[in-house]
C-alpha positions in Angstrom: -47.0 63.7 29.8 -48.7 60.8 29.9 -49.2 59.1 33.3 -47.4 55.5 33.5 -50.1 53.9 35.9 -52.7 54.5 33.1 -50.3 52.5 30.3 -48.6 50.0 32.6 -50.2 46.6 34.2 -50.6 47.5 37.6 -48.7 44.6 38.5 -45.8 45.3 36.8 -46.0 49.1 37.6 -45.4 47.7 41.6 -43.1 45.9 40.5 -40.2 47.5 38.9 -41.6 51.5 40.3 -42.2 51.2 44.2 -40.2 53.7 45.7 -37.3 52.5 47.0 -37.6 49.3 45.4 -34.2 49.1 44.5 -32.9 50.3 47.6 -35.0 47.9 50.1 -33.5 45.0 47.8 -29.7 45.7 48.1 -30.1 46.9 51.8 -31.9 43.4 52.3 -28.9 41.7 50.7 -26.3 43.6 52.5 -27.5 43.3 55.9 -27.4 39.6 55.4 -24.0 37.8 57.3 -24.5 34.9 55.0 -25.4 34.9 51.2 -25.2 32.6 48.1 -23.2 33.7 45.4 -23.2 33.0 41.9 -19.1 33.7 40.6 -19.2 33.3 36.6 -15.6 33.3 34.3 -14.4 33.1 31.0 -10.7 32.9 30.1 -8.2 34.1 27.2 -8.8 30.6 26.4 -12.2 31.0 25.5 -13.2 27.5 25.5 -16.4 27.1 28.6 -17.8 29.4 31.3 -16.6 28.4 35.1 -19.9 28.4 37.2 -19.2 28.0 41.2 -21.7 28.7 43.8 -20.3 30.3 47.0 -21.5 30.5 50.3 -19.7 33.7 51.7 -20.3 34.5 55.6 -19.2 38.2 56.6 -16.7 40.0 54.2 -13.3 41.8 54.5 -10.7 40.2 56.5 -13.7 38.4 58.7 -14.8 36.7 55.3 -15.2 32.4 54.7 -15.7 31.0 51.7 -17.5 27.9 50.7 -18.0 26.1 47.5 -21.1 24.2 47.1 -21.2 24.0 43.6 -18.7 23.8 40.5 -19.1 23.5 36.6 -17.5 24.1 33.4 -20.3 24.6 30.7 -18.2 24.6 27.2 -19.6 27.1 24.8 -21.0 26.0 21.8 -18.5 25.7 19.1 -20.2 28.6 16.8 -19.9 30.8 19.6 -16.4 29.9 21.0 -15.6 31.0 17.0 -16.8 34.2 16.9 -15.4 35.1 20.7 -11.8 34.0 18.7 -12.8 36.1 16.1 -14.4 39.3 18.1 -10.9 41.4 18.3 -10.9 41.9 14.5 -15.2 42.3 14.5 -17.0 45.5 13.6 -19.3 47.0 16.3 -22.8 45.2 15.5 -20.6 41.9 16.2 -19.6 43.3 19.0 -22.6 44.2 20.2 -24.7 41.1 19.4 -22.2 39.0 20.8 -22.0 40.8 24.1 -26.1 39.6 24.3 -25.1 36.3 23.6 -22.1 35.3 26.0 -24.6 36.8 28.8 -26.7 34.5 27.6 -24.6 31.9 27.8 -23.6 32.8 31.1 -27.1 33.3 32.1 -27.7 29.8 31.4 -24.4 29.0 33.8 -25.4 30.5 36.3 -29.0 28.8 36.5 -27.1 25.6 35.9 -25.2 25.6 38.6 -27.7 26.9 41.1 -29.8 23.8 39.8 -26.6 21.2 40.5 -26.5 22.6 44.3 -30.5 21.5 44.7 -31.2 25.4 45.0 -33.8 27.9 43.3 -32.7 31.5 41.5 -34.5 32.9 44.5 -32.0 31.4 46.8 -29.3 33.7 45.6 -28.2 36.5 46.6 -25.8 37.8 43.8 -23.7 36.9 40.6 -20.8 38.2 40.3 -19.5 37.9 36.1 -16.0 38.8 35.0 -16.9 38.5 31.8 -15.3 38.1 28.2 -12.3 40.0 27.5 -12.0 40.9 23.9 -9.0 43.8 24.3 -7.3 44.3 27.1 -4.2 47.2 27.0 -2.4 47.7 30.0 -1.0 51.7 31.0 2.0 52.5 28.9 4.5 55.3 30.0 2.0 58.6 30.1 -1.2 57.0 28.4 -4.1 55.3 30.4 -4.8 51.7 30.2 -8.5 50.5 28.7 -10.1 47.1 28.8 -13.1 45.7 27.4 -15.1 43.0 28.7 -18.5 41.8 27.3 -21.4 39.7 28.3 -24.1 42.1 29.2 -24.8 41.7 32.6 -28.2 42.9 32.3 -28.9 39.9 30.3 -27.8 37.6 33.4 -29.7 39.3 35.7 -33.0 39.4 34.1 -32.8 36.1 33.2 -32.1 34.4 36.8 -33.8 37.5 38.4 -30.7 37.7 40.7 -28.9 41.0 41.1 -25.4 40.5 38.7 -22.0 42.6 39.6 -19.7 42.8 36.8 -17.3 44.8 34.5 -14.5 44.7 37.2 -11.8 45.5 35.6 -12.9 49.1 34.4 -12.8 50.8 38.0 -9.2 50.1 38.5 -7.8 50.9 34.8 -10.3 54.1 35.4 -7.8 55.1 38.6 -4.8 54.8 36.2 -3.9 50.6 37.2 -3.6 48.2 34.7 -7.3 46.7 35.8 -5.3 42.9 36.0 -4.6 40.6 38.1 -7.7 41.5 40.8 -7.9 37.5 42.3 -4.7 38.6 44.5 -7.1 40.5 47.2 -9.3 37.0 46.9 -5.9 35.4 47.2 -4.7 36.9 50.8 -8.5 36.9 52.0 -8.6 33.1 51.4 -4.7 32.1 51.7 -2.8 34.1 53.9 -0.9 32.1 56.9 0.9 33.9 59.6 4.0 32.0 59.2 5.1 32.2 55.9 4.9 33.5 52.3 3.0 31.6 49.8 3.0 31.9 46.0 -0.8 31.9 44.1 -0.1 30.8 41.0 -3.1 30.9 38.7 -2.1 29.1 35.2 -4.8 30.0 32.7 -4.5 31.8 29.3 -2.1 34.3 30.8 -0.3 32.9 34.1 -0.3 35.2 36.9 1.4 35.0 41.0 0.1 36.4 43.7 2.6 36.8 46.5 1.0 36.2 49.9 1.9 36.7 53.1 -0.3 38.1 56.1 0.4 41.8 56.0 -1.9 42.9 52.9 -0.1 45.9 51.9 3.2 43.7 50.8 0.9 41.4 49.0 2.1 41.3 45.4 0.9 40.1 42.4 1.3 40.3 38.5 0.7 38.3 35.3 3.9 36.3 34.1 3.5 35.9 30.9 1.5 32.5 28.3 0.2 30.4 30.2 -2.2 27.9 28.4 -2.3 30.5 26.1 0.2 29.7 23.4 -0.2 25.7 23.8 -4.1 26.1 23.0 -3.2 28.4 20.2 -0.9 25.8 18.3 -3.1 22.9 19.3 -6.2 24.8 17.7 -4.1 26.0 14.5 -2.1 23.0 14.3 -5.8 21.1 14.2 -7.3 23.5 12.1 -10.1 23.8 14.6 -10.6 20.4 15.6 -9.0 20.4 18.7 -8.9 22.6 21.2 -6.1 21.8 23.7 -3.4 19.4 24.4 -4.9 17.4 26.8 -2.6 16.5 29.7 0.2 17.5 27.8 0.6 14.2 26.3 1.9 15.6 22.2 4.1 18.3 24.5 5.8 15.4 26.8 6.2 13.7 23.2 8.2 16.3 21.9 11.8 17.9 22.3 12.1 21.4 23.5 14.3 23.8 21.2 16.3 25.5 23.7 17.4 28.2 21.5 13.5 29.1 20.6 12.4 29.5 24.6 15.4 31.9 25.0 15.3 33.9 22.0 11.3 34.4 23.1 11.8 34.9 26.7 14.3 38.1 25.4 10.5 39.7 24.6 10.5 42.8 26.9 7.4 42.2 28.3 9.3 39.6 30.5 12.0 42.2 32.0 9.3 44.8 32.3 8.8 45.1 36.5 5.6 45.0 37.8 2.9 46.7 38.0 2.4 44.8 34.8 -0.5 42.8 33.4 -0.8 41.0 29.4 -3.1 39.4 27.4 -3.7 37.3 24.1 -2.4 40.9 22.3 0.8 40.5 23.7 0.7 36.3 23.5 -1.8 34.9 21.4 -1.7 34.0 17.8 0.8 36.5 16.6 3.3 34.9 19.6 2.6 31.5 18.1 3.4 31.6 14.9 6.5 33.6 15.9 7.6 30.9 18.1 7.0 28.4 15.1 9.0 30.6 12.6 11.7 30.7 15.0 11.8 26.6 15.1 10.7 26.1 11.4 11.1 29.2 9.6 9.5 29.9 6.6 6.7 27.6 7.8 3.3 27.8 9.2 2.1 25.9 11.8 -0.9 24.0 9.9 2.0 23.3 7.3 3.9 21.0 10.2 3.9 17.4 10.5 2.7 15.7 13.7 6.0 15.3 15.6 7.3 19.1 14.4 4.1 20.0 16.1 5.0 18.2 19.1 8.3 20.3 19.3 6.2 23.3 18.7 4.2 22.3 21.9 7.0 21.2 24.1 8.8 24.4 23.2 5.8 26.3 24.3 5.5 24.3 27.3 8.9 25.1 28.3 8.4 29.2 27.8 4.9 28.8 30.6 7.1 27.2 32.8 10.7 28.9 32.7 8.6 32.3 32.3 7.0 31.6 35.5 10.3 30.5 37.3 11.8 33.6 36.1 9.4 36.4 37.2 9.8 34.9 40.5 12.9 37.6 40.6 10.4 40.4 41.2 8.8 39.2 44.1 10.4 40.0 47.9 12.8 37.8 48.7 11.9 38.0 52.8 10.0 36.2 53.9 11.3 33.8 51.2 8.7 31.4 49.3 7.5 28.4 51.2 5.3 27.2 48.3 3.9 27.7 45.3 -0.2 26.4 45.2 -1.3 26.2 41.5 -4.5 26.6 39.8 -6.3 27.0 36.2 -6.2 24.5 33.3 -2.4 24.4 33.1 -2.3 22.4 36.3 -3.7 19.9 34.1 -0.8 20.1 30.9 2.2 17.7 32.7 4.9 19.0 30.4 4.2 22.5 32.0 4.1 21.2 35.7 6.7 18.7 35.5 9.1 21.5 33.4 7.8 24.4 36.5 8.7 22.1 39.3 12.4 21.1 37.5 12.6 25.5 37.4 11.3 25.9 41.0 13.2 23.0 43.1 13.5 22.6 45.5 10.5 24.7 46.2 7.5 22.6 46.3 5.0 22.8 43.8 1.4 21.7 44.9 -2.8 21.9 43.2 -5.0 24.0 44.9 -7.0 20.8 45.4 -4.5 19.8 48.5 -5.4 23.5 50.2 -9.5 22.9 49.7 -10.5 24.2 46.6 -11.1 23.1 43.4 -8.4 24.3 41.3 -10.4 25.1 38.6 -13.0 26.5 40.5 -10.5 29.7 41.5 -11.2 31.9 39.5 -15.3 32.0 39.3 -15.0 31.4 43.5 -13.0 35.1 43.0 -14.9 36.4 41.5 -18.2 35.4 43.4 -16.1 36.9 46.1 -15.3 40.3 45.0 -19.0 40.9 44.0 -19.3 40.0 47.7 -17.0 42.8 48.3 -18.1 45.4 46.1 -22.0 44.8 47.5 -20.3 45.9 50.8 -18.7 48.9 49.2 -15.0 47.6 50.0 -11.9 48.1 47.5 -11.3 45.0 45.4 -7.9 45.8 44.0 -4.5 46.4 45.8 -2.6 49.4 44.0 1.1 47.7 44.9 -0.6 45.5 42.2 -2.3 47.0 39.4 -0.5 50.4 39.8 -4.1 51.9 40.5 -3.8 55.6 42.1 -6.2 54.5 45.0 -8.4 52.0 46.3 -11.6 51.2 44.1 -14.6 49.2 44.5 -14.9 47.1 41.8 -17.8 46.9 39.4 -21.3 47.7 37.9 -24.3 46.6 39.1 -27.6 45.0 36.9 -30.3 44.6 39.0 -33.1 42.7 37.1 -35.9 44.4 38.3 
């Protein structure tokens, strides 16, 4: 066998074979109180990576939270294409694409350490949710699997920081559904002694979290479309050009078919209980056009003219919202709801808060923004937070939510040595 030190730079040798290399630098990072951390996330939406740089101080139920740092960083429109396209790709697709999202995200991560006036060297951590390309939830006897790509070993080689990521996979590996996994972030940043909140996050998929300050009644599950099926008709209807229907302007110009939301909100997914957890599978193109067909039938939705469009949206608008309001019946009744605190894109679509708030009075619906967060920051902040977590070696998931058999800490680690 040869002998590495007589083929390797000596330099290099040191630096990625020191004994204990790898240990010193995680022990270094964990026995810190305070670190910087990167949180990076990509939606069902597919449409930009979420960048937020977090200061976290402690961890557990002694953990705070601050955001220095937000962006959005759209992906180039070739790639946004072929993330549309990766559920029907073949494998060296696949594979080539994963190495170009963590690219991407790479890039994201770097960007937003730059915004904040800091170095790469300044952080301690990135923690990456990922893409998801397939997500299928537990069903009767048969485990769940999920897929999310962006190879983390990219992102940490190129910033040089140590990258957490592949979440999901722990939970659906002790039997859960590996989704929603913000609700632990939820009660750790969220929870009040004196009544129950409701974390609604409304991005591709719409999910609650049901907080109050005991942890074990915390529940949480995804409700259904979110932005999901408006972005899908926007992007169809446009044939590409557009990506989204911004504020909700074409949807507040059109008139709801009341007979189309309640023939779709019959779909069983809606009367399943919880544990439960969907994706663009379950509400993503197919759900689209059969929402169109049941408006216009016989008719596709490039086919419609501008205002049958409109209907189209409103229509979807009104199944977010109503589906939202009505998974509310699964959730504990005592302490009742005192609020419901939104976040994700959707807080931005009118016709979806306007039509939520009309399905939720008199509860009051309120942004993130008014609680100290950026609303669309949530979701990379959460994720910057359970990489926090999971560098600690504490559960990230809560098994009343994901049906999990048992506690699991949550991801993979790429240390960029």
């Amino acid at each position: 066998m040869t002998d590495a030190s007589s083929t390797w730079p000596a330099e290099k040798l040191a630096r990625v074979a020191a004994p204990g290399r790898l240990v010193e630098r995680l022990s270094a990072i964990a026995s810190r109180r305070e670190r910087l951390v990167v949180g990076l996330s990509s939606g069902t939406s597919f449409d930009g990576i979420d960048a937020a740089l977090v200061r976290t101080i402690e961890w557990g139920p002694s953990l705070e939270a601050e955001l220095l740092a937000f962006i959005c960083v759209p992906f180039e429109p070739k790639l946004s294409r072929r993330i549309a396209a990766a559920p029907s790709a073949f494998a060296p697709e696949i594979t080539r694409l994963s190495f170009d999202i963590g690219e991407a995200f790479a890039a994201a991560a770097l960007s937003v350490i730059g915004i904040a006036e800091r170095a790469p060297s300044d952080v301690d951590l990135i923690g990456s949710h990922g893409q998801t390309i397939s997500h299928i939830p537990p069903e009767g006897d048969r485990r769940g699997a999920t897929l999310q790509i962006g190879e983390a070993d990219v992102i940490a080689r190129r910033t040089g920081i140590p990258t957490i990521a592949d979440f999901r996979t722990a939970d659906v590996a002790a039997g859960g559904s590996g989704a929603p996994l913000i609700p632990y972030v939820d009660w750790l940043l969220f929870w009040e002694s004196d009544e129950a909140r409701l974390l609604l996050n409304i991005g591709g998929i719409a999910n609650v979290s049901y907080v109050v300050d005991d942890l074990t009644r915390v529940r949480a599950f995804d409700t259904g479309p979110g932005n999901g099926l408006v972005d899908e008709i926007v992007r169809t209807a446009s044939r590409g050009a557009r990506a989204f229907d911004k504020g909700g302007a074409r949807a507040l110009r059109g008139t709801v078919s009341e007979e189309a939301v309640a023939r779709f909100l019959e779909r069983p997914y809606f009367a399943a209980p919880p544990p439960k957890s969907t994706g663009k599978e379950t509400f993503g193109p197919e759900a689209a056009r059969e929402l169109a067909d049941s408006i216009f039938p016989g008719r596709r939705i490039e086919e419609l003219a501008e205002g049958e469009a409109d209907d189209l949206l409103a229509t979807a608008a009104a199944v977010t919202a109503r589906s939202i309001a009505g998974a509310l019946a699964f959730l504990p009744s005592d302490p009742p709801i005192s609020r419901v605190i939104v976040s994700g894109g959707g807080l931005h679509n009118r016709a979806i808060m306007l039509g939520l708030a009309a399905a939720l009075d008199p509860v009051p619906v309120e942004s993130l923004e008014a609680h100290g967060l950026d609303p669309d920051a949530k979701e990379a902040v959460g994720f910057a937070i359970l990489a926090n977590e999971a560098l600690m070696g504490l559960p990230g998931n809560l098994t009343a939510v994901t049906g999990a058999e048992t506690p699991a800490v949550l991801g993979k680690l790429s240390i960029g040595l």
